[in-house]
N, C-alpha and C positions, 0 to 999 in steps of 0.2 A: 393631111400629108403634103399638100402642094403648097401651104406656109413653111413647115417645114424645111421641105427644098430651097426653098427660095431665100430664111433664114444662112441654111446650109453654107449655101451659093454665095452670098453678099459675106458672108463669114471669111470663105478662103480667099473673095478677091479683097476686103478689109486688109488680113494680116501678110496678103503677098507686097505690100506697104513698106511695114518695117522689115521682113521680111529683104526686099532689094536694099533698103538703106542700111541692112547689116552687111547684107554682101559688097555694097560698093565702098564702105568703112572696112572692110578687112582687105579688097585689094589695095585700097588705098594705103593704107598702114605700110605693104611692101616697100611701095615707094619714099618714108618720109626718111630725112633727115632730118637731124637740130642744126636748127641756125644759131652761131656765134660767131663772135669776133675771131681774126684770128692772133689777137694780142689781148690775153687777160690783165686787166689792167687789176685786177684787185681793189678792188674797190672798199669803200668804209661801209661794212653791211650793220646794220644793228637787227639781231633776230630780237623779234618782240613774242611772248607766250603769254596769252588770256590763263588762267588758270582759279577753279576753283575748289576748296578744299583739296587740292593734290598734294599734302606734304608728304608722302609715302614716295613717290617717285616724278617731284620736280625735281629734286635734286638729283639724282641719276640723269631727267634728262637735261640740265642744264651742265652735268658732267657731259655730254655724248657732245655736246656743242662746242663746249671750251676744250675738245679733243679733236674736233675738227683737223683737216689738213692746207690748212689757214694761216695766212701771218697774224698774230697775237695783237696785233697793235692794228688791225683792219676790221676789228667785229667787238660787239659789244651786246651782251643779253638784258633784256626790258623783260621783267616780270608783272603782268597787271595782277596783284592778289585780289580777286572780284568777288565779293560778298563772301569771305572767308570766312570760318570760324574756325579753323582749325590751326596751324605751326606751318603754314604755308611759307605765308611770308618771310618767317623767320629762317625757314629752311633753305628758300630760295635766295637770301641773302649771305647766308653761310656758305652757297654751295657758287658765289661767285657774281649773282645778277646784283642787277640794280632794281628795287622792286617799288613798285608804287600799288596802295591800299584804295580800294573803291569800293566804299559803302553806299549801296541804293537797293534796296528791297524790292523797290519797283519798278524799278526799270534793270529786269536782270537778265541775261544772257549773253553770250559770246560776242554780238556785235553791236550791243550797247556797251560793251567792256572796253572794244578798240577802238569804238567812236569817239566815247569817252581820253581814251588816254591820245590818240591822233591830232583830236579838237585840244587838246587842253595841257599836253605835256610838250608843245612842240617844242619849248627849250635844250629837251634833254635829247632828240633825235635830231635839229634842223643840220648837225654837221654831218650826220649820215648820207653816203648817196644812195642809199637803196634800205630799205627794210622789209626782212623776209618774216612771216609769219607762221607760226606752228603752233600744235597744240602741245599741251604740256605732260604728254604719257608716250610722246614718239619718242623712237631712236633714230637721231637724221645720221644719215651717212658721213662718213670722212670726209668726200669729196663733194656734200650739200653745197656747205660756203662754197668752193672754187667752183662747181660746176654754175652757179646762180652769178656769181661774178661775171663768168665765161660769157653767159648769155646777157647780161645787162651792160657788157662792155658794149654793147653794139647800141648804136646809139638811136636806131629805129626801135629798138626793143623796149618799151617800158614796162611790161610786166610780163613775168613767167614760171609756170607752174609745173614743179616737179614730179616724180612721180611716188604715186602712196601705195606701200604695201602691206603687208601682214609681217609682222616681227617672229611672233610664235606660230608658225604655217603647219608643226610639225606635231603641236599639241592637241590634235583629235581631229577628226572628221567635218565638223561645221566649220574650224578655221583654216585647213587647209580646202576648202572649198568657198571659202568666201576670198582666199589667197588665189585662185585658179580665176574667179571671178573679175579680182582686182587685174589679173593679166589680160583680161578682155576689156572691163572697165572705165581701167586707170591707165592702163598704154593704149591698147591696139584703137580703141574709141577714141582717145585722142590722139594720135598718129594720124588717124583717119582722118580727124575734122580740123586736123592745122593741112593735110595738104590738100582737101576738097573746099577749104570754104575759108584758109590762112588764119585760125584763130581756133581754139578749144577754150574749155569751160575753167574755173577756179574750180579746188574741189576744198576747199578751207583749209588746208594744209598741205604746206611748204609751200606755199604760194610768196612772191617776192615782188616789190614793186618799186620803180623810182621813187625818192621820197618828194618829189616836187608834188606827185602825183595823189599820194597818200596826203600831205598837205593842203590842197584844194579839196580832197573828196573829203577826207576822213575817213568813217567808215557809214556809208548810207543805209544799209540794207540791216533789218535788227529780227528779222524771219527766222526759225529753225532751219532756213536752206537761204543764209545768208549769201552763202558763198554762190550761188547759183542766182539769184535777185543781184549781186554786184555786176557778174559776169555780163547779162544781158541789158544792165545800164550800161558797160563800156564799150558794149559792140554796140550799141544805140546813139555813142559818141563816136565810133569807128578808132577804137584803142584794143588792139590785136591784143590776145592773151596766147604767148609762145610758149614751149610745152619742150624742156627739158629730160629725157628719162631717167639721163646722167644722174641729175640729180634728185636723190629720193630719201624719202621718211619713211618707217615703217612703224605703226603702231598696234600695240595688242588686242586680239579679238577672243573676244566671251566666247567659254565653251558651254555653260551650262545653257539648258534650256530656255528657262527664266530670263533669264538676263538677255540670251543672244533676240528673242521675238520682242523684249522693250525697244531692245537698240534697233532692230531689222526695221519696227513696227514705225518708232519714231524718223525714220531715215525717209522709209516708203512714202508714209502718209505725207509728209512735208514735202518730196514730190509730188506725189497726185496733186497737191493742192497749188502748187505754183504751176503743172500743167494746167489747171483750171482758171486761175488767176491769168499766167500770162501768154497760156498758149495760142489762143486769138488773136493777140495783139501781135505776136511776130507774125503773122500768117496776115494781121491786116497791112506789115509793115511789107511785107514781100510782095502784094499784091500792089502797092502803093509806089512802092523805090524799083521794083523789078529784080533789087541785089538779092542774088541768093545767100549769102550768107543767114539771111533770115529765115529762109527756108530752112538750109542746116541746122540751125540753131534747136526751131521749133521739131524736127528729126529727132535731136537733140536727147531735150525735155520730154518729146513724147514718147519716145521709143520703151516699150516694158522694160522693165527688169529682167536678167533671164532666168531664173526662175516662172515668174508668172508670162512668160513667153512661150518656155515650157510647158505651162497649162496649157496654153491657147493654143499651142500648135497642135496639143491630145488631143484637146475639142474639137478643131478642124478636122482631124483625122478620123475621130468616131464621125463626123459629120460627113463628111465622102462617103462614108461606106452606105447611107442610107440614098444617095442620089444612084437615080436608074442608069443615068452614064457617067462610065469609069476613067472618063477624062479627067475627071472632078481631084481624082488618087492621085495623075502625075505633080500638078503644083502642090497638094501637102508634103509628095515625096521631096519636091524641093527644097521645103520650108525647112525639111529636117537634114536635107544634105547642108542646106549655107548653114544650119544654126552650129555642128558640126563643125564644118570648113573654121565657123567664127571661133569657137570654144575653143581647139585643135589650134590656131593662127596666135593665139594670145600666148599660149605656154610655149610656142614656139620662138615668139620673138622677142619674148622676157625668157627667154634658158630656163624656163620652171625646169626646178629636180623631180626627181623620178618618185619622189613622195607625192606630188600633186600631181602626175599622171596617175597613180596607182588609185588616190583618194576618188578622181573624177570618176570611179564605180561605184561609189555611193553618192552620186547624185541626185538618183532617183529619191533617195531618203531625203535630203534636202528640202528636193520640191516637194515630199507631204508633209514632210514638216510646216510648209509654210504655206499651205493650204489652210487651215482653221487662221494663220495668220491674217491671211490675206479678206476671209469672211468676216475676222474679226475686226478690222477697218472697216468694210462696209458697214458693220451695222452702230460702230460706235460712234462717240463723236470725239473727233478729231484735235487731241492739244496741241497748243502751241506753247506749251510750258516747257523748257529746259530742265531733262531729268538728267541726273548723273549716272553713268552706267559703272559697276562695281569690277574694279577689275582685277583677272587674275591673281596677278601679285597679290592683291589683299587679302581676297581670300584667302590661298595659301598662306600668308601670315599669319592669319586669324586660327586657322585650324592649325599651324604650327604653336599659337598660344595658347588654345584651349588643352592642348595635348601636355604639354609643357607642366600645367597646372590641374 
């Protein structure tokens, strides 16, 4: 009984941890502003899109771009077709881009794809002053291009990352809660960590960068959490990643079962494993420089997910009830008022509609849902293979074909 306790104990003061680091990123979020110029210079963007087998909806999104509220003659779409076999290419050249073919079997993924065309196409981008990057199933906003102008006019600014939402928020329960998410996420998290520590994280899409910048780097990071391995190389050069909300992409999320725990599964684990990889190292660099921004960082990257925060705050809470003093109850009561305060902060300051308050009742399902998820990482081993996840649209097509015939 008295391991127990002691288990117990070391438990709620563990997650009273992330626990303040949420609350001090939700009051902080109050406070932020974007920083821009205040003369949009419009600048020459070229949007570049990795893209593999997507001929069903490159084209749409390379329609959403070249719809922009943009001058025509200031942007320019780069299609990378990467390891295609399908009418990619051909689609994305009919629907407006300029496309270039990358055949490599073995060196495949998303940031072998931009290293690739960064390192090796510089011809066709070096008149660019800026290149923003997306994936090839969003819908970027009207106001993408000019809002990424906005911020890259300012001439301390060389890269800045918009904000990613959910497109179909309104098509079932899992995606309007992973949309509710993304308001905590994708804003209020970084809100918070551009005014606590001047800098937020990439999240691989609609991320924008000088092209001086993208020409020296290319693209270094070739991980399932690329976008996250860039980030903490550029704050390891001290190059601020500025945080946009203006400007935002929003891409579709899997309602079925299947599909949403590949994608949940593949997103998670490629987290865990760069907390593992590179969570020491901020924490030896913060111990080493004194700058806290590395401490942020490592905040960052460690911080659960909230769903499985959700777990752990249950755990702590059956875990109080068995200690003989009831002191133990008021900090879990906490854990559960900031996580509240934080979930309640995000829909607040993205205007979520009244669909994603309604859905935030079924959240409880959520997090069991992603219970056997979360065991089922532990006990597996871990890929780092690039899987394509199926997306609505296509299904829908498919079962409008089948019907058809």
């Amino acid at each position: 009984m008295m391991l127990i306790e002691f288990i117990s104990r070391a438990f709620i003061v563990l997650l009273s941890l992330p626990a303040a680091y949420l609350f001090l990123s939700t009051v902080a979020a109050y406070f932020f502003r974007k920083e821009c110029a205040s003369e949009n210079r419009f600048l020459n963007i070229g949007v570049l899109i990795s893209a593999h087998n997507e001929e069903d909806g490159i084209g749409g999104t390379i329609g959403h771009v070249l719809a922009s509220d943009y001058p025509a003659n200031r942007f320019e779409v780069f299609v990378i077709a990467d390891n295609c076999t399908d009418h990619t290419a051909r689609n994305a050249s009919a629907a407006g881009a300029k496309v270039f073919e990358r055949s490599d079997p073995v060196h495949r993924g998303k940031g072998q794809a931009l290293d690739w065309f960064l390192k090796n196409r510089q011809d066709h981008y070096r008149h660019m002053d800026a290149i923003a990057i997306i994936d090839a199933d969003v819908v970027p906003d009207k106001n993408f291009l000019r809002e990424t102008s906005l911020s890259l006019s300012q001439p301390r600014i060389d890269v800045v990352q918009a904000y990613n939402g959910v497109s179909n928020f309104e098509a079932g329960w899992r995606p309007a809660l992973i949309d509710a998410a993304f308001n905590v996420f994708n804003h209020l998290r970084m809100a918070g960590s551009a005014v606590l520590s001047g800098t937020c994280v990439l999240k691989g899409n609609g991320m924008a960068f000088r092209t001086s910048l993208l020409q020296s780097h290319g693209w270094p990071c070739h991980s399932i959490v690329e976008d996250m391995e860039f980030t903490l190389q550029l704050l390891d050069e001290g190059i601020d990643v500025h945080y946009n909300p203006d400007a935002s992409v929003r891409s579709e999320m899997v309602t079925s079962g299947k599909n949403a725990s590949s994608q949940r599964s593949r997103w998670e684990s490629g987290r865990f494993m760069l907390v593992g990889s590179m969570g020491g190292i901020l924490l030896k660099k913060f111990i080493a420089s004194g700058k806290p921004r590395y401490l942020y960082a490592f905040a960052e990257l460690a911080v659960p997910p909230l769903s499985l925060l959700v777990l752990l705050f249950s755990i702590a809470t059956a875990g109080s009830f068995v200690l003989p003093d009831n002191v133990w109850l008021f900090p879990v009561i906490g854990f559960w008022v900031i996580l509240v305060f934080y979930v309640f902060s995000g829909q607040v300051l993205r205007r979520a509609p009244l669909s994603t308050w309604l859905y935030l009742l079924t959240a409880p399902f959520y997090v069991a849902w992603k219970i056997p998820l979360y065991a089922g990482m532990m006990v597996k081993k871990r890929s780092t293979a690039w899987v394509r996840t199926t997306r609505e649209s296509e299904k829908n097509d498919k079962n409008n074909t089948l019907h058809r015939h």
